[in-house]
FIKOLZA-1660 file (N, C-alpha, C; in steps of 0.1 Angstrom, whole numbers, plus 5000, padded with zeros to 4 digits):
% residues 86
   i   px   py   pz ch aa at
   1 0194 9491 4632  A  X  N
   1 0202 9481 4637  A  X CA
   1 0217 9486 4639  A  X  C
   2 0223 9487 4647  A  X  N
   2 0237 9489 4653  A  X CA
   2 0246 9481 4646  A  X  C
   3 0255 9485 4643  A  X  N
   3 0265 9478 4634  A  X CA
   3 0276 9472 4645  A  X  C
   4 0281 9460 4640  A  X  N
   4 0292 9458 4649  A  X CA
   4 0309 9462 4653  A  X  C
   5 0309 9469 4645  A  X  N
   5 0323 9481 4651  A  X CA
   5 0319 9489 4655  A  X  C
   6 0333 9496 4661  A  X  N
   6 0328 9510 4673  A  X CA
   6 0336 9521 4664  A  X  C
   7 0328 9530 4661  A  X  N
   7 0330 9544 4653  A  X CA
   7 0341 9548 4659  A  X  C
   8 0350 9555 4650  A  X  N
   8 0362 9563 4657  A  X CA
   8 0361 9576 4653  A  X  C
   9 0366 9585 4660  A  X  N
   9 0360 9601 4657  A  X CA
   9 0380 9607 4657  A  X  C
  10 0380 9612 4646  A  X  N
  10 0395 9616 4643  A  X CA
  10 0399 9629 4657  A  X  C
  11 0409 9625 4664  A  X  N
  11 0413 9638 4673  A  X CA
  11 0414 9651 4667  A  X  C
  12 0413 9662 4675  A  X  N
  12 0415 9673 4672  A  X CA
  12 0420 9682 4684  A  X  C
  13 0425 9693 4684  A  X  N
  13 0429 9699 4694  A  X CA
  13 0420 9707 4701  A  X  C
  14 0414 9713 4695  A  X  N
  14 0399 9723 4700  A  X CA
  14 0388 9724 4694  A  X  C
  15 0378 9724 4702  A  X  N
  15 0362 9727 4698  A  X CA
  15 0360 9738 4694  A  X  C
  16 0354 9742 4686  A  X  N
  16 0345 9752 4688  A  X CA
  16 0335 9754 4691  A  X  C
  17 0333 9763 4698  A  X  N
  17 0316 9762 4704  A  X CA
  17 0309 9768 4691  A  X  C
  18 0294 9765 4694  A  X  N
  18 0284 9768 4681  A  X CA
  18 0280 9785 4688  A  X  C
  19 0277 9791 4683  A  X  N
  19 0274 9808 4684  A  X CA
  19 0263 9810 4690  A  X  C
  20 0250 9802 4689  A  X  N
  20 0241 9805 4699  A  X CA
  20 0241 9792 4708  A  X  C
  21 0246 9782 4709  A  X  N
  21 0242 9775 4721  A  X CA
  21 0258 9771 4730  A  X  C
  22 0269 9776 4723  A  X  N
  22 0282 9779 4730  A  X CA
  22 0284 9766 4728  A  X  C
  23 0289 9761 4742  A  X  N
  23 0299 9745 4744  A  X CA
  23 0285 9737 4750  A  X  C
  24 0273 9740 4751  A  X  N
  24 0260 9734 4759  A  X CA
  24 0255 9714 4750  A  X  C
  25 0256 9721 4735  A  X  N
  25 0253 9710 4727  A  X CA
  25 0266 9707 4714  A  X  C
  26 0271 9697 4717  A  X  N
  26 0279 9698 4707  A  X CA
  26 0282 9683 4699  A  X  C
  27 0281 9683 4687  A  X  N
  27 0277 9671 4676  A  X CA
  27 0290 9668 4671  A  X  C
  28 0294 9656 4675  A  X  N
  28 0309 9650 4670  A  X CA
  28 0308 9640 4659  A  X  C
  29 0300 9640 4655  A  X  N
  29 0289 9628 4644  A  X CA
  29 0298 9637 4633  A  X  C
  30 0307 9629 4623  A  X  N
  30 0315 9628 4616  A  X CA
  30 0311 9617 4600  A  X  C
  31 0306 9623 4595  A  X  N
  31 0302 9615 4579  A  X CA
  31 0313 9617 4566  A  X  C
  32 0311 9600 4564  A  X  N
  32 0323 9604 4547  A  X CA
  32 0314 9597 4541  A  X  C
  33 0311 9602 4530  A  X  N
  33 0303 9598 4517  A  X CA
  33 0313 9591 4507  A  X  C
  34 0311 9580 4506  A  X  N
  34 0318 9576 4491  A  X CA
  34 0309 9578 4482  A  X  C
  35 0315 9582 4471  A  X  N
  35 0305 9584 4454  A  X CA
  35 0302 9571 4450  A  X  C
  36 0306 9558 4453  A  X  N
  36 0299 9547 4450  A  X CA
  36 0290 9546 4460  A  X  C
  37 0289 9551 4472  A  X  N
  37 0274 9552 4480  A  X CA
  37 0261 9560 4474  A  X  C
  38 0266 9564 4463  A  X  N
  38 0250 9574 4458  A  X CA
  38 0239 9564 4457  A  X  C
  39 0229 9572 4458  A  X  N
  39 0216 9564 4453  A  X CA
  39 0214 9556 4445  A  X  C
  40 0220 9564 4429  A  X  N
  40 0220 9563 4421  A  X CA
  40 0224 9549 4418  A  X  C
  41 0236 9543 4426  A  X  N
  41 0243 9529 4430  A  X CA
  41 0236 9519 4434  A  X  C
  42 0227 9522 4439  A  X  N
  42 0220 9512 4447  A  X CA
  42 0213 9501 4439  A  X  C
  43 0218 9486 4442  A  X  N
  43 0212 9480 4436  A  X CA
  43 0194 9476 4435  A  X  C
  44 0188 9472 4429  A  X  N
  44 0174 9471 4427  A  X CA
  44 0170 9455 4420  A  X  C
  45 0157 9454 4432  A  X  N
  45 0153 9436 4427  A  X CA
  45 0147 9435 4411  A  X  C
  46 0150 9424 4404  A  X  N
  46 0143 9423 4399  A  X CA
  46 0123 9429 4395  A  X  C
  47 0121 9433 4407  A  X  N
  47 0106 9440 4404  A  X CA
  47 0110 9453 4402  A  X  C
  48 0120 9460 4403  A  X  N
  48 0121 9473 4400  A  X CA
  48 0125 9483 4414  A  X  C
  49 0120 9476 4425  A  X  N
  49 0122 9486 4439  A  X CA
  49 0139 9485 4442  A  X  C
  50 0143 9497 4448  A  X  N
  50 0154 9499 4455  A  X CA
  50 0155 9486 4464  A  X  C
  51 0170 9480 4468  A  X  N
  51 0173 9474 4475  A  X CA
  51 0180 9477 4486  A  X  C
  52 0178 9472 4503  A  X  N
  52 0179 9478 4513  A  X CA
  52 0191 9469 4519  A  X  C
  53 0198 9477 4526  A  X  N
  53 0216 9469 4529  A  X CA
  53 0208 9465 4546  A  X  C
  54 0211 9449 4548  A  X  N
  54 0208 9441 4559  A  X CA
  54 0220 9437 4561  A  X  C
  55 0218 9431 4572  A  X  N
  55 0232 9423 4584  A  X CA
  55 0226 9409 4587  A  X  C
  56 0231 9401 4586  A  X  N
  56 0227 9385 4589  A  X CA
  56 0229 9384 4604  A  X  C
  57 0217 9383 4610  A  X  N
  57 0219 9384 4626  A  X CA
  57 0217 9367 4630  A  X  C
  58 0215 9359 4624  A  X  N
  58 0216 9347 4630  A  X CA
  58 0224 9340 4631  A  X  C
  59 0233 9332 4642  A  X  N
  59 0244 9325 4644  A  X CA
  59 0244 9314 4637  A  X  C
  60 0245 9321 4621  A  X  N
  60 0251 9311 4611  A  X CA
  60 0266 9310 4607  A  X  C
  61 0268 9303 4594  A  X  N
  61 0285 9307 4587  A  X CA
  61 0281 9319 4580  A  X  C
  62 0270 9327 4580  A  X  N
  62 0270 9341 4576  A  X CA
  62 0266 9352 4587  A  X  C
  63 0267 9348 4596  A  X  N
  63 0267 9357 4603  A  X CA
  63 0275 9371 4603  A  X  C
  64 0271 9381 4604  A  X  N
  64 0276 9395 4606  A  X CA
  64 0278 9397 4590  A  X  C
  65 0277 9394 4579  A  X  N
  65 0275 9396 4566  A  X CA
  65 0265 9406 4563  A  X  C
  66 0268 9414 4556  A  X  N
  66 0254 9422 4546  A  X CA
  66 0252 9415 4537  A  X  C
  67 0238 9419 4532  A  X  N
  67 0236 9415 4519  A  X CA
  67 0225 9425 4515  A  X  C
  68 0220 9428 4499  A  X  N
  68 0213 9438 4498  A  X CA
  68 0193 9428 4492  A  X  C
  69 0184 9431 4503  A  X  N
  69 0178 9425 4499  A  X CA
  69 0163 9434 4493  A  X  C
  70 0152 9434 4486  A  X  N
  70 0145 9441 4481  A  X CA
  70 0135 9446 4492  A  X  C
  71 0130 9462 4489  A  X  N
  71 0124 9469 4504  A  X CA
  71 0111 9463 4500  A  X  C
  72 0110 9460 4492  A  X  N
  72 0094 9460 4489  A  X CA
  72 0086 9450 4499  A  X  C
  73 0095 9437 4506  A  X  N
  73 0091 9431 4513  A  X CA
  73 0082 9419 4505  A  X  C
  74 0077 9415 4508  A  X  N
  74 0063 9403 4501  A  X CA
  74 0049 9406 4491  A  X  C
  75 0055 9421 4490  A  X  N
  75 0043 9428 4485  A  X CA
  75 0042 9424 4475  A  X  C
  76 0052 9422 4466  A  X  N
  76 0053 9426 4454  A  X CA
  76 0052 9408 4446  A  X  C
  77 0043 9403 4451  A  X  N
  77 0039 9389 4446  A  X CA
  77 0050 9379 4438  A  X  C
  78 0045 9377 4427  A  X  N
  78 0058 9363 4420  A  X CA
  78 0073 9369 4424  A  X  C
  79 0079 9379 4428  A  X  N
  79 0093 9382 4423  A  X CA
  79 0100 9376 4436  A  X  C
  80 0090 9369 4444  A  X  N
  80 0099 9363 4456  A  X CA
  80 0108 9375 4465  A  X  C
  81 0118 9373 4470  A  X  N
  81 0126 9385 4479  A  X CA
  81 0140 9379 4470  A  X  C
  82 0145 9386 4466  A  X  N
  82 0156 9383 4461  A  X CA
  82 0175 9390 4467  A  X  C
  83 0180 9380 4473  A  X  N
  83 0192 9389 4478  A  X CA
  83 0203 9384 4477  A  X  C
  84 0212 9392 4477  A  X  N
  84 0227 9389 4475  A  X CA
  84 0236 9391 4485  A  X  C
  85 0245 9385 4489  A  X  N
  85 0251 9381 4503  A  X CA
  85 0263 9387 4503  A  X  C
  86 0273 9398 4505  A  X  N
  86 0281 9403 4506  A  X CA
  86 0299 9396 4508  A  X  C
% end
C-alpha cells in the first residue's frame, strides 16, 4: 500500500556510475533505519504473533492513521484481531 507523502531524495552534485552497468541502471532508493524500527520492537498481539503496521483507508475521523494490527489474521481463534490506533 503506497503511503501518502511523496519521498524526498537528498541532492547531490554527481552520480556515480556502477562499474559494470555504467549510468544504464541507477538506484536513487535512499533508506534510514531508526533503531526503534528493529524487529526486535515490534509490537505483538496478545496470541503471541508479530504485529503488522496498517493505514486506515476508509473516509473516517481516522483516516490516514496507522495502527499495528495482528498478522495472524482470524486464524488464531478466541484472541479476536487486536489493534492499536496510532
Amino acid at each position: 500500500m503506497q503511503e501518502e507523502w511523496k519521498y524526498s531524495i537528498n541532492l547531490t552534485q554527481a552520480i556515480d556510475p556502477h562499474p559494470v552497468a555504467g549510468n544504464r541502471r541507477i538506484n536513487i532508493t535512499y533508506r534510514h533505519y531508526r533503531d526503534g524500527f528493529h524487529p526486535r520492537n515490534t509490537p505483538r498481539c496478545p496470541c503471541g504473533v508479530p504485529a503488522v503496521l496498517r493505514v486506515v483507508t476508509k473516509k473516517r475521523e481516522n483516516w490516514g492513521r496507522y495502527f499495528w494490527m495482528c498478522h495472524a489474521g482470524n486464524v488464531h481463534g478466541d484472541g479476536g484481531l487486536q489493534t492499536q490506533v496510532m
